[in-house]
C-alpha positions in Angstrom: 124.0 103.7 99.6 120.0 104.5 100.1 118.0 102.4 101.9 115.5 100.3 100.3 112.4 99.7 101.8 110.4 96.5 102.2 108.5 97.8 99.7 111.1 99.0 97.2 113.3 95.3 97.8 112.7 93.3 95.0 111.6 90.0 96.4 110.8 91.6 100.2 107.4 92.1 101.3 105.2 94.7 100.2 101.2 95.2 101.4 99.3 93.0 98.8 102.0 90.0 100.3 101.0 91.1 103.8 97.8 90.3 103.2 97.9 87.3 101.1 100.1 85.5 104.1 98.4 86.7 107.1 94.6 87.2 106.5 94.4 83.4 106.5 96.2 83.5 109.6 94.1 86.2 110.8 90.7 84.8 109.7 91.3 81.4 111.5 92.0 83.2 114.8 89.0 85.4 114.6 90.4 88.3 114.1 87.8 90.8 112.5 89.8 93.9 111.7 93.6 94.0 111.1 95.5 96.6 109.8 99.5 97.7 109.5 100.9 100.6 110.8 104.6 102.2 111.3 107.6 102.1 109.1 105.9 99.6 107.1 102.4 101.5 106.6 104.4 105.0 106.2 106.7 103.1 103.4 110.0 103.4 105.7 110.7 99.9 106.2 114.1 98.4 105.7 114.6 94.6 105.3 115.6 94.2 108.6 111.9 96.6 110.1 109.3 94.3 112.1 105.5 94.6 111.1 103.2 96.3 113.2 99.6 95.2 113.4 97.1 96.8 114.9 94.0 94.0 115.5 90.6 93.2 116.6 88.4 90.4 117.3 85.4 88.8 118.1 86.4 86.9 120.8 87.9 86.9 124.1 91.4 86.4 123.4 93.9 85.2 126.2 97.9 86.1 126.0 98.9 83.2 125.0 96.4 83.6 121.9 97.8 86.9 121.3 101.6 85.1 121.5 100.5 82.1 119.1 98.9 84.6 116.8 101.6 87.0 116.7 104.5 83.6 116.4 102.4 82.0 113.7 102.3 85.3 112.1 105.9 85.6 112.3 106.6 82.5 110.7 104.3 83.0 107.7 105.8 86.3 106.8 109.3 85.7 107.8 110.0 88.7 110.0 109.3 90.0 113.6 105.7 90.8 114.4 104.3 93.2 117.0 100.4 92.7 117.5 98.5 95.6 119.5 94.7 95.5 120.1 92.7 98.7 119.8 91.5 98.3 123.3 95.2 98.5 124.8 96.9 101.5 122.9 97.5 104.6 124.9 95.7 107.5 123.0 98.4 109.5 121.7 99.6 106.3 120.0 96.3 105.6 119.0 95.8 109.0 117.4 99.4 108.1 115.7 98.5 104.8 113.7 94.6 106.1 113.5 96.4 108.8 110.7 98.7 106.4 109.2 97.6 102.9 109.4 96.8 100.9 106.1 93.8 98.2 106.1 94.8 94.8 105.4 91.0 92.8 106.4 
């Protein structure tokens, strides 16, 4: 049996829903750049693959920001979330989602 990926699923998440649930999200934390990157951007995903988001803001953002962000985040789109900031990524990695990362706002 192939493996279906969250774009491929009907009814599973695909960009354009990324965006629709979590730029809201996004906007009201003050996030000014998000974008996805991994299986997801690279069109791997299986139902079961977290979301990767790569962010940045315009304000100094605590951990527990970051934890509430990435929870309500979670919530919205109804699967795991991992949330990096620009700032913190170690280059190689940063090289690595630079080449493959798709814009959501």
């Amino acid at each position: 049996m192939a493996r279906l990926s969250i774009k491929q699923k009907r009814g599973a998440l695909n960009i354009h829903d990324i965006k629709r649930k979590a730029v809201p999200i996004l906007k009201k934390a003050g996030v000014t750049h998000s974008s996805v990157f991994g299986s997801v951007a690279r069109g791997e995903a299986k139902i079961s693959s977290d979301i990767d988001m790569l962010i940045d803001f315009d304000r100094k953002m605590t951990l527990l920001d970051l934890v509430g962000l990435e929870q309500e985040l979670e919530s919205a789109l109804g699967r795991e979330v991992d949330i990096v900031t620009r700032r913190s990524l170690y280059q190689p990695l940063k090289r690595r989602i630079d080449k493959e990362e798709i814009f959501i706002m």
